[in-house]
C-alpha positions as CSV (number, residue, x, y, z in Angstrom):
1,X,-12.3,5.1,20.8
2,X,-11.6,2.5,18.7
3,X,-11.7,2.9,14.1
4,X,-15.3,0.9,14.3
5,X,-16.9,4.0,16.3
6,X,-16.0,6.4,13.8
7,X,-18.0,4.3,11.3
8,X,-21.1,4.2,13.6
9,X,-20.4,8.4,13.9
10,X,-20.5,8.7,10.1
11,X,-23.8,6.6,9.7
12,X,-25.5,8.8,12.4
13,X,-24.2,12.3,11.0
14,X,-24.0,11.7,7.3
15,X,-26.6,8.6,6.5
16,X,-27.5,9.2,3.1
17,X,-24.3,11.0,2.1
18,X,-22.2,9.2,-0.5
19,X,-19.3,6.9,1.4
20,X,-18.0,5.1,-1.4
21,X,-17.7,4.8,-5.0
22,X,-16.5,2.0,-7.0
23,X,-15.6,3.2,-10.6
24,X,-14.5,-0.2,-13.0
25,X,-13.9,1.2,-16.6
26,X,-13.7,-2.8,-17.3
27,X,-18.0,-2.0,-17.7
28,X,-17.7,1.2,-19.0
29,X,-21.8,2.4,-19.7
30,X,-23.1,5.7,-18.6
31,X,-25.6,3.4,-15.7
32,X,-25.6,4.5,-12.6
33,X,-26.7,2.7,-9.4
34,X,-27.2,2.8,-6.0
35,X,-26.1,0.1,-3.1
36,X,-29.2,-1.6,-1.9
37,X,-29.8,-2.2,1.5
38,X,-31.0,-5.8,1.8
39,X,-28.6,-7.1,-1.3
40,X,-25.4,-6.2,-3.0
41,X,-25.9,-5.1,-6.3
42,X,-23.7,-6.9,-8.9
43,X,-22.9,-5.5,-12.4
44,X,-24.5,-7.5,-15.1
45,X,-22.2,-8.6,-18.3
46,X,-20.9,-5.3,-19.5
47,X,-22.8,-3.0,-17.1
48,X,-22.3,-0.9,-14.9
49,X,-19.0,0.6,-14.2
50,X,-20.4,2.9,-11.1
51,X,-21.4,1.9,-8.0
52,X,-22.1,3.7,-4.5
53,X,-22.8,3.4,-0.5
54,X,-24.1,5.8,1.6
55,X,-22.8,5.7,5.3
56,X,-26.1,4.4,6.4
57,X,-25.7,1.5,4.0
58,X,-22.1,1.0,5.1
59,X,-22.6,0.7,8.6
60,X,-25.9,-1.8,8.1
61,X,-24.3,-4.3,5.7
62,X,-21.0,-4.3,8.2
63,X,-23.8,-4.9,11.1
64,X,-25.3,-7.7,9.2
65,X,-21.8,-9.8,8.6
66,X,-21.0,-8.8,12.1
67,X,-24.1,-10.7,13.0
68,X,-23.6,-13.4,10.6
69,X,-20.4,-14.1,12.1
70,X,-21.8,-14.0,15.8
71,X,-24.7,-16.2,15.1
72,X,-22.3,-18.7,13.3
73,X,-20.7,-19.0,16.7
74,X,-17.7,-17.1,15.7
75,X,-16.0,-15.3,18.2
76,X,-13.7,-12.6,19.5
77,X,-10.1,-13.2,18.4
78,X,-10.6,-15.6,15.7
79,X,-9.4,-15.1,12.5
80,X,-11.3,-13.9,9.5
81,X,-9.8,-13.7,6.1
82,X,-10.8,-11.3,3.1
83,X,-9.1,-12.3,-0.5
84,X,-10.6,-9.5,-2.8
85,X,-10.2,-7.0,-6.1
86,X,-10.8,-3.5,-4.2
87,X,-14.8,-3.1,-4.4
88,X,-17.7,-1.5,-2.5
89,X,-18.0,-4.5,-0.7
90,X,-14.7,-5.1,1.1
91,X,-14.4,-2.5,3.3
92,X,-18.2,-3.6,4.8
93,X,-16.6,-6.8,5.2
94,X,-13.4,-5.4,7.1
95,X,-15.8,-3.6,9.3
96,X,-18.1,-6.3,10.2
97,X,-15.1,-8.5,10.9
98,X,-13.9,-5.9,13.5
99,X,-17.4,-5.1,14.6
100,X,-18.0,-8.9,15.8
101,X,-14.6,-8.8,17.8
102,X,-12.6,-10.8,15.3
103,X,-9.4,-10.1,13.9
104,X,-9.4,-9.2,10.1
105,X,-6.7,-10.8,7.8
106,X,-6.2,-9.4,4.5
107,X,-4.4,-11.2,1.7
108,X,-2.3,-9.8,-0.7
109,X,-4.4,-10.5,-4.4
110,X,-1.3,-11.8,-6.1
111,X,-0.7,-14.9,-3.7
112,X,-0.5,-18.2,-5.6
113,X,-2.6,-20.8,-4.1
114,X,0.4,-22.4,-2.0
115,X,1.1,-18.8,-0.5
116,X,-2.9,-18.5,0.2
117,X,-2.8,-21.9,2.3
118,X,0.4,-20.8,3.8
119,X,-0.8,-17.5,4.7
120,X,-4.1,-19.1,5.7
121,X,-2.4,-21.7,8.3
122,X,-0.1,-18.9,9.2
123,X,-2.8,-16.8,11.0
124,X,-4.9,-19.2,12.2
125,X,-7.7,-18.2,9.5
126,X,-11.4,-20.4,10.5
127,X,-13.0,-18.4,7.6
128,X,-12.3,-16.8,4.3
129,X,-14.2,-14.4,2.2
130,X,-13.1,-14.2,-1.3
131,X,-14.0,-13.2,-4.9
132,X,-15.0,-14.7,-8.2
133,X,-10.7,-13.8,-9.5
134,X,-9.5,-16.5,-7.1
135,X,-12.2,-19.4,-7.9
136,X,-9.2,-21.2,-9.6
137,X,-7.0,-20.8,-6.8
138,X,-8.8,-21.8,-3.6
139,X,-10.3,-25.0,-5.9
140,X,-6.8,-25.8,-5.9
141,X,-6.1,-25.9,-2.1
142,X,-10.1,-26.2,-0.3
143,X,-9.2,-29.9,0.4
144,X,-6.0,-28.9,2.3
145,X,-7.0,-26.3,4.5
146,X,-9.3,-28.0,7.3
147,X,-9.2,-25.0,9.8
148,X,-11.6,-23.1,7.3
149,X,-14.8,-23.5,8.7
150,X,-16.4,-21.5,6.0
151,X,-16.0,-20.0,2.8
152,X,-17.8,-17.1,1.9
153,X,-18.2,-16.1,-2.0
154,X,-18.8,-12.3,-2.8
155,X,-19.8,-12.1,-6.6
156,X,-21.8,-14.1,-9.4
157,X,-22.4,-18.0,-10.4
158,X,-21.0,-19.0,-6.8
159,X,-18.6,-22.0,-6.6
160,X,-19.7,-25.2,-5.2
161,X,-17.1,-25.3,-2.8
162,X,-18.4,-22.1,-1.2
163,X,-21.4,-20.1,0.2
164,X,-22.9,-17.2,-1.7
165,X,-22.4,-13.8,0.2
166,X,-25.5,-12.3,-1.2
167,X,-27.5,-14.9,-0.2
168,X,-26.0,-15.3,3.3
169,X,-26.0,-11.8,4.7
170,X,-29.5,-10.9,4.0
171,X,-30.4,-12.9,6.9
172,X,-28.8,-11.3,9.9
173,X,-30.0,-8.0,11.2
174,X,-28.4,-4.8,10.4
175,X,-28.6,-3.4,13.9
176,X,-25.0,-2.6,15.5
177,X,-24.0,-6.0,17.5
178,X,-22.7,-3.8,20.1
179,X,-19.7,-5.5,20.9
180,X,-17.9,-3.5,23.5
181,X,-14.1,-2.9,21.5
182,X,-11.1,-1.3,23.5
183,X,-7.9,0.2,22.5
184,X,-5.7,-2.5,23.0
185,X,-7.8,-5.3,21.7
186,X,-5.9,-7.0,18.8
187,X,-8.3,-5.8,15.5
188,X,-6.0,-7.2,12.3
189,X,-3.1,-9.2,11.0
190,X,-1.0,-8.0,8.0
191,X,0.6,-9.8,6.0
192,X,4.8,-8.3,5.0
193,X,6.0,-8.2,1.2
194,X,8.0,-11.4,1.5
195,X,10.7,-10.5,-0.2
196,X,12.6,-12.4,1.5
197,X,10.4,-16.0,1.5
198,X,7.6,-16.6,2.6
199,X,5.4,-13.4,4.2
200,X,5.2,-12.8,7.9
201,X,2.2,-12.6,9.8
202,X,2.1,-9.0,11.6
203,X,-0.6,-8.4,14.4
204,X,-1.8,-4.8,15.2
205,X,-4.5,-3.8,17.4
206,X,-7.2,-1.2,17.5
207,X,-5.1,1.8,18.7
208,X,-2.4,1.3,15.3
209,X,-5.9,1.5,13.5
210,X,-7.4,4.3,14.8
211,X,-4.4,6.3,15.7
212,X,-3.8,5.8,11.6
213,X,-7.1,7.5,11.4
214,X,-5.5,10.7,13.2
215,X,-2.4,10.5,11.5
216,X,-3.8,10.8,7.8
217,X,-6.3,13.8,8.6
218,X,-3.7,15.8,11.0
219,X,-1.0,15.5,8.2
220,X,-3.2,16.6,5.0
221,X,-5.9,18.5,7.0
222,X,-8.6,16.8,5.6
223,X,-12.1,17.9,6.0
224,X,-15.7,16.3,5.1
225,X,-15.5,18.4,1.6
226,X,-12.7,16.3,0.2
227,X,-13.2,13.9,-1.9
228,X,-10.2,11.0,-1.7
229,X,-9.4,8.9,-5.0
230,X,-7.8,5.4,-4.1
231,X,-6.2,3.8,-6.3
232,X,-3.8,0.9,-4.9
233,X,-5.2,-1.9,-3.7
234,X,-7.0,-2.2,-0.2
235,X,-5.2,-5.5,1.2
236,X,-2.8,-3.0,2.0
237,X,-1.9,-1.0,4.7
238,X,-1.0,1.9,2.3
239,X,-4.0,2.3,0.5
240,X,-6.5,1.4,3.7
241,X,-4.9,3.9,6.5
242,X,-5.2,6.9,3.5
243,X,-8.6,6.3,2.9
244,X,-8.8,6.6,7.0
245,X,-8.5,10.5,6.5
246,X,-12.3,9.9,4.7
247,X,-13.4,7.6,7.5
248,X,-12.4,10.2,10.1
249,X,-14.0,13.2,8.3
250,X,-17.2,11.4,6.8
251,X,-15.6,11.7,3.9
252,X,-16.2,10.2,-0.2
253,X,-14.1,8.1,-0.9
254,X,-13.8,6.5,-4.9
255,X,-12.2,3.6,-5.7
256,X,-10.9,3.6,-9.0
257,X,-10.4,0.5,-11.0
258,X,-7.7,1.1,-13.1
259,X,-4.1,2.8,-13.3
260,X,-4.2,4.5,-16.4
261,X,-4.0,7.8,-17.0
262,X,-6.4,8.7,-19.1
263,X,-8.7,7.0,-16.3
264,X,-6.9,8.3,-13.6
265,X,-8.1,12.1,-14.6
266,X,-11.1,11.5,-15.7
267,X,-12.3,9.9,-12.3
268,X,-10.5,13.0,-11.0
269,X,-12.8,14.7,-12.9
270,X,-15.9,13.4,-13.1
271,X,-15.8,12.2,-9.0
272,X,-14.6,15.8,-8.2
273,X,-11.5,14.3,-6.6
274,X,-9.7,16.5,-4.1
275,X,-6.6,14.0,-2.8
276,X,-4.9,11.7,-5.5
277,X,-2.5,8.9,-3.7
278,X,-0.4,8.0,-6.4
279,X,2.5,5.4,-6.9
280,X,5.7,6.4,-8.5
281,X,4.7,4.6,-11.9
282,X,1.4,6.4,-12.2
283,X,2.8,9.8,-11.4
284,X,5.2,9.3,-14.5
285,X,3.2,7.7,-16.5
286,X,0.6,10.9,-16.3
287,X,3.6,13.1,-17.0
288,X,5.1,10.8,-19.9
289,X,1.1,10.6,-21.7
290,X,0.6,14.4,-21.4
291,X,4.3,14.9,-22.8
292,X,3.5,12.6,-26.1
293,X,-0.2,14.9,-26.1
294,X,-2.2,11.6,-25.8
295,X,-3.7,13.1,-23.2
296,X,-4.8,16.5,-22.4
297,X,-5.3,18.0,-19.3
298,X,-7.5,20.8,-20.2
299,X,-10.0,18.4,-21.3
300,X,-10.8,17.4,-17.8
301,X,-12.0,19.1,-14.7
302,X,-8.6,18.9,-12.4
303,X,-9.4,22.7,-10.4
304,X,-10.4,21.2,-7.3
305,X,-7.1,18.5,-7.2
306,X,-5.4,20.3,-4.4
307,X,-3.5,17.2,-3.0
308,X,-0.7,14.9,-4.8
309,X,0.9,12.8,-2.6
310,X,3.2,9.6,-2.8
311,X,4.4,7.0,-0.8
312,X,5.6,3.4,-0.7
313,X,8.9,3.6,-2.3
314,X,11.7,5.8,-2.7
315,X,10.5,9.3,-4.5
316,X,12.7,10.9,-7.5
317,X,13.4,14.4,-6.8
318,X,13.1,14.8,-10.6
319,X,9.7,13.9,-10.4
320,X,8.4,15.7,-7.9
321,X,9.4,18.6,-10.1
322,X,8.3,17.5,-13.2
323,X,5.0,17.3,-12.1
324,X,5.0,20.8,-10.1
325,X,5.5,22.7,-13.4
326,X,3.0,20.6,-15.3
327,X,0.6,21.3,-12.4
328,X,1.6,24.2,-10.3
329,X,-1.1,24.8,-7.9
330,X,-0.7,21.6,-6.3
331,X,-0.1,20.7,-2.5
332,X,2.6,17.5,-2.6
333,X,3.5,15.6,0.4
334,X,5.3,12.2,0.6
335,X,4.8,10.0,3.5
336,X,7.0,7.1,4.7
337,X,5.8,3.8,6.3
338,X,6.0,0.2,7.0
339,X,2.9,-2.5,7.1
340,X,4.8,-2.9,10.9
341,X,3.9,0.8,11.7
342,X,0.3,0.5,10.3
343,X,1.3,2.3,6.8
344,X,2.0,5.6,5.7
345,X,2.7,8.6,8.1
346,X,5.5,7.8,10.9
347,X,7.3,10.1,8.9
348,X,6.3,12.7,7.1
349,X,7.2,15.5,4.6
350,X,4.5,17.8,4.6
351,X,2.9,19.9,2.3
352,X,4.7,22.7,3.4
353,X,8.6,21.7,2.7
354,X,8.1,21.2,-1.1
355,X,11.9,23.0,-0.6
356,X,12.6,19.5,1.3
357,X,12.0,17.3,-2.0
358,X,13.7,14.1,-1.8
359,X,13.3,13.9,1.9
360,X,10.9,11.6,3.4
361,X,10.6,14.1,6.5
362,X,10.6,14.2,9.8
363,X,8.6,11.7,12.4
364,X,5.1,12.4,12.0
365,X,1.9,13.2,14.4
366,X,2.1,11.2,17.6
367,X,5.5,9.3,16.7
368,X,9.3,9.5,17.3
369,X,12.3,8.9,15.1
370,X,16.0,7.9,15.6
371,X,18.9,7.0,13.5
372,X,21.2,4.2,14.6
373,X,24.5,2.3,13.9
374,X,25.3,-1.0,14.1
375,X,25.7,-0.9,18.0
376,X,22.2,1.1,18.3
377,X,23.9,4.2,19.0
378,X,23.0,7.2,17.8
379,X,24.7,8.8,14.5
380,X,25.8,12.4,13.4
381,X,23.7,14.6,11.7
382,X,25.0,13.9,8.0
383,X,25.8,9.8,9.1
384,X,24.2,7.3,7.6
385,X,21.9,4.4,10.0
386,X,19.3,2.5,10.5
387,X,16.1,4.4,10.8
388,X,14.3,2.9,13.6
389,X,10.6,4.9,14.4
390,X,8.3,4.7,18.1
391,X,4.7,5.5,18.7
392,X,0.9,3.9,18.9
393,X,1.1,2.3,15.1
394,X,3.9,0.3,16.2
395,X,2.6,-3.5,15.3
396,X,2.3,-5.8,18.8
397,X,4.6,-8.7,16.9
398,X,5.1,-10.8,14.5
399,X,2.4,-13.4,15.0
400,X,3.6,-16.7,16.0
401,X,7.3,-15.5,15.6
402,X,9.1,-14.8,18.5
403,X,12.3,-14.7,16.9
404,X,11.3,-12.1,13.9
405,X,9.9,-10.1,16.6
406,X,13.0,-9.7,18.7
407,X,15.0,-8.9,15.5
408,X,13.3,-5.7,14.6
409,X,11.1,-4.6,17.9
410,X,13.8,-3.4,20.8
411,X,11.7,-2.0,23.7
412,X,9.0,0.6,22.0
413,X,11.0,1.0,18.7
414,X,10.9,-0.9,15.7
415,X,14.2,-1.2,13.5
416,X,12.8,-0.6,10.3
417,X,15.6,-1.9,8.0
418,X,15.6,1.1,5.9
419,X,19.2,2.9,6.0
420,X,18.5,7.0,6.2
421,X,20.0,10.1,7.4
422,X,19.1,13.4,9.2
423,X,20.3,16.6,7.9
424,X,21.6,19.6,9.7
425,X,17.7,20.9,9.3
426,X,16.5,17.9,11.0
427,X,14.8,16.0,7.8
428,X,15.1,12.7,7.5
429,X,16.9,11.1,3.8
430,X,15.9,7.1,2.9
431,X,19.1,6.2,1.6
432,X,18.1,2.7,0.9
433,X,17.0,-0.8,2.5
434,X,19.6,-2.1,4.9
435,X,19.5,-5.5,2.7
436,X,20.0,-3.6,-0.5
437,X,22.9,-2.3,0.3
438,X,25.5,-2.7,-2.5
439,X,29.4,-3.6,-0.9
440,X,31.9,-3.1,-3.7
441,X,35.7,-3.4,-2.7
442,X,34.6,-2.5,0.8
443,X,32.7,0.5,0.2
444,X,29.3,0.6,0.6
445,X,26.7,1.7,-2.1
446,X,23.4,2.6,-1.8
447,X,21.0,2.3,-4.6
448,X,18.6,4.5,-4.1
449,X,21.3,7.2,-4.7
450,X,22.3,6.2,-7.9
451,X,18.6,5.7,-9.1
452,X,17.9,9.0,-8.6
453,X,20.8,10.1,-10.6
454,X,19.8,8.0,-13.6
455,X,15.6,9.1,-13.5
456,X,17.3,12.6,-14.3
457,X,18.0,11.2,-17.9
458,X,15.0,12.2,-20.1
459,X,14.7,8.6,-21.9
460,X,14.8,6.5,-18.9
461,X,11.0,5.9,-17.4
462,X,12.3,3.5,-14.6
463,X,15.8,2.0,-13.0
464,X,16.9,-0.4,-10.1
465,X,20.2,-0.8,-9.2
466,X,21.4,-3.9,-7.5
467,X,24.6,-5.9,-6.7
468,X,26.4,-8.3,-9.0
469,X,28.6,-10.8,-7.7
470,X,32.3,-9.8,-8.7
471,X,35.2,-11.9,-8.3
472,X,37.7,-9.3,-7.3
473,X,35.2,-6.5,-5.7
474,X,32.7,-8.8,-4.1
475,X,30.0,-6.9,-6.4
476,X,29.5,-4.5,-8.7
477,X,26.6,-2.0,-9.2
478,X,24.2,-3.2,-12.1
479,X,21.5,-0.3,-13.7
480,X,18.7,-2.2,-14.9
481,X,17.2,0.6,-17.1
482,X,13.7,1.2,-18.8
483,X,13.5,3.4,-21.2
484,X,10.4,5.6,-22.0
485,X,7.9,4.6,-25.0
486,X,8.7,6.5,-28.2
487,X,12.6,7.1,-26.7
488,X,16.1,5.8,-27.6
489,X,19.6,5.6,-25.5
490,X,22.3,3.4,-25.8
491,X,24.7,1.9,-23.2
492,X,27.5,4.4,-24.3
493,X,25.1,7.5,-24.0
494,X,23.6,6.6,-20.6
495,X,27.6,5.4,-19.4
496,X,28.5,9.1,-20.4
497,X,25.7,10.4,-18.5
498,X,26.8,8.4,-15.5
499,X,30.0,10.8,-15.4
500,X,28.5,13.3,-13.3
501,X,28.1,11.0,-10.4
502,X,31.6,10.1,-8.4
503,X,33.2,7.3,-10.0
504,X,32.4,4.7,-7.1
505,X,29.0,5.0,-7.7
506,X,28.9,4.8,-11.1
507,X,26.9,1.3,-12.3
508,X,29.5,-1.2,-13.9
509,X,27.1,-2.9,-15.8
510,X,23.9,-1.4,-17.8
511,X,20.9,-3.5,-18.7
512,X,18.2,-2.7,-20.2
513,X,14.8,-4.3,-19.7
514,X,11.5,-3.5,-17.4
515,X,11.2,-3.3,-13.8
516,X,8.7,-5.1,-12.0
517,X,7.0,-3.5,-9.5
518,X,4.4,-4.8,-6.9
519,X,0.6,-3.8,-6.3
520,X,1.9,-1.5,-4.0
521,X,4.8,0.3,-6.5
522,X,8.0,-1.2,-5.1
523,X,10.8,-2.3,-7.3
524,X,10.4,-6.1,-7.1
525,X,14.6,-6.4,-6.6
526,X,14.6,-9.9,-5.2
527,X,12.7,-10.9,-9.0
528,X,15.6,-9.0,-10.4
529,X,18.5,-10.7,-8.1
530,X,16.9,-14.1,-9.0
531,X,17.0,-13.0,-13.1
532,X,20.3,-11.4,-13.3
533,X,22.5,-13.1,-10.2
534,X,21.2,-16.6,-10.5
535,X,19.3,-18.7,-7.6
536,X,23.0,-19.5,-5.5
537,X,23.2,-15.9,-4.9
538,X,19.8,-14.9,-3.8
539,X,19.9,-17.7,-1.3
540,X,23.1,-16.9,0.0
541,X,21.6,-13.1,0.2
542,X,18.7,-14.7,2.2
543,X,20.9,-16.7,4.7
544,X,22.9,-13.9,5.6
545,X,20.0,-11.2,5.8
């Protein structure tokens, strides 16, 4: 079975069920429409801010790109590229790509036009469908990049450097191509978060996708009744393998076009959301709006939210318990994952070791775990390694990287870079990434640790600690702080609070200023290096990572 069957399942059990909902508050009207079948339906100027597709809609407008792409003599392997905002449309599009045997490359939206053409070139991309927020961007570069054969553009007043998708897909047939799909056929290329230069290229195949599929309803026992809000965008592996709990269940699914959250529970409400996947920011910035009362939860309809659950960064304890006495009846889980083991879920806390919080887990459904030193051998319980993880997500390689590959694949396990440890009950700890590591006077400091600490102080919204060059300790630990809207704290108040960690860990150097995060929630550290250490030391950094 491959993740393009379960579509065609859906479409023949649940045809004129609701698959997906697109809610943009950026047309905010009370309209309402429908997907039609022979067109996409664009919002007018200021209208409407709903849309939907039923599974029988789904599966024919994936058909008909499917089709478009076989009768424009594309075939099985080559590369197809999506650059979109999260809509109705782009999972179609995913699915025909997959559905005509082609391998599906998403972009990350916040590529710069020389990272689309390297990324482009990098995969071996013949076509790329894009939206009307990158216009600017592909203008720049659609002289330069010869191996696109076509450019397909979803959206309004089409560029004249492009094809319009509307008016393209309603040629083809929406009948099921029927192109026979296995297991081990390659199905997608990732793209990594390049923090580090330029992005690899990571190629998975069709069982990563569809064992994703089983991973995401086994661990939050999802069922056709729930109703999963996504949030984060769907270039990602993240967001896209949690929203394949929906696809394996037949599912709704509403994609939500905005972080507030003011928005956030009122789509909640309204949508009759079930399962909220929410990044660290949003979870505190709920918690932080319903403190100040500028929001109030008893305004909205939240009694059917059962699931909270986070992943894609590092997890505050403090949180996590913050938001369990603001909303008590909730299930939380975290889940732990890298774009090189299809997303979220190789390990896993579950919603039954709330007790556990601040763990990421233990391995999850279908994989295996291990903790290693330098030499690959296994630690101690209570030592701190290199979490390496095994099982059908695993990515096949880095594409056209050899060398990447053998760094981080050894035999069926993948070296995940992230430095962790098991305690005596068998859950795993992310202590930090292996490359953020901070080495002061020979002792070795792990962020993460000291984060955690500071997010216990009731002013601070946000922190990242990272490593100053020091002249006599190598480097010193530097707490770039955020503090909460409406809040005060100076550097001697936040020092003193720092006294009830162990004076190693305790940050030499307090900043205060915001902390950039990524589409997908992650502390942007290598932004931070670059600000506060200067260009010499990030490259350095670089050459020896």
């Amino acid at each position: 079975m491959t993740i393009v069957d379960l579509l065609n399942e859906n479409a023949k059990k649940y045809p004129d069920e609701t698959a997906l909902v697109e809610v943009n508050p950026s047309f905010e009207t009370k309209n309402r429409i429908t997907w039609k079948e022979y067109s996409l339906v664009q919002p007018e100027p200021g209208q409407p801010f709903h849309r939907s597709i039923t599974w029988d809609s789904f599966y024919k407008e994936a058909n008909r790109f499917a089709n478009l792409l076989i009768s424009n003599g594309y075939k099985r392997e080559d590369k197809i590229a999506i650059l979109m905002m999260n809509s109705v449309e782009w999972l179609p599009i995913y699915f025909g790509i997959l559905k005509a045997g082609c391998i599906v490359v998403p972009m990350n939206y916040r590529y710069n036009s020389e990272e689309i053409k390297y990324c482009l070139d990098k995969a071996d991309c013949s076509m790329l469908v894009f939206g009307p927020e990158f216009i600017g961007r592909i203008e720049e570069i659609c002289d330069c990049i010869p191996d696109i054969k076509d450019m397909l553009y979803v959206g309004e007043d089409c560029p004249t450097f492009a094809d319009a998708y509307n008016d393209e897909i309603v040629k083809y047939s929406n009948e099921d191509p029927s192109i026979d799909l296995k297991e081990e056929d390659n199905a997608a290329i990732y793209f990594s978060s390049g923090t580090t230069g330029f992005p690899k290229a990571i190629l998975h195949n069709h069982e990563s996708l569809i064992h994703a599929a089983r991973v995401e309803q086994n661990h939050h026992g999802q069922c056709h009744e729930d109703v999963f809000l996504c949030i984060p965008p769907l270039y990602h592996t993240g967001a896209k393998m949690h929203w394949f709990g929906s696809l394996m269940t037949g599912g709704k699914a509403v994609i939500l076009k905005a972080t507030s959250p003011e928005w956030i529970l009122k789509t909640v409400s309204e949508e009759g959301c079930t399962i909220v996947w929410l990044l660290v920011p949003w979870a505190q910035d709920i918690l932080d709006a319903l403190e100040r009362g500028d929001i109030n939860k008893d305004e909205y309809k939240l009694d059917q939210w059962r699931l909270m659950h986070i992943g894609a960064q590092p997890v505050p304890p403090s949180l996590i318990q913050r938001w369990l006495s603001v909303f008590p009846h909730h299930q939380y889980d975290t889940n732990y994952g890298l774009s090189e083991s299809i997303g979220p879920g190789c390990v896993h806390l579950g919603v039954e070791n709330t007790h556990k919080v601040g763990a990421i887990g233990k391995a999850g459904f279908g994989w295996e775990t291990k903790i290693v030193d330098e030499n690959k051998n296994i630690v101690k319980q209570g030592e701190v390694g290199e979490l390496c993880v095994k099982g059908p997500g695993v990515m096949k390689c880095y594409y056209k990287d050899e060398k990447a590959t053998n760094e981080v694949l050894g035999g069926d396990w993948l070296y995940t870079g992230d430095m962790a440890m098991e305690d005596e009950d068998g859950f795993i700890f992310l202590v930090d990434r292996k490359k953020d590591v901070i080495i002061t006077g020979g002792e070795n400091l792990y962020p993460v640790q000291i984060e955690d600490y500071i997010r216990m102080n009731s002013c601070v919204k946000d922190v990242a600690v990272i490593g100053l060059p020091d002249a006599r300790l190598g480097e010193i630990a530097a707490a770039i702080v955020e503090i909460k809207e409406g809040f005060s704290l100076t550097e001697d108040e936040l020092n003193n609070f720092c006294l009830g960690l162990p004076r190693y860990k305790r940050p030499r150097k307090i900043i205060f200023a915001d902390i950039p995060r990524n589409p997908t929630g992650k502390i942007e550290k290598p932004k931070l290096r670059k600000i506060y250490c200067g260009d010499s030391l990030v490259a350095q950094q670089n050459e020896i990572k």
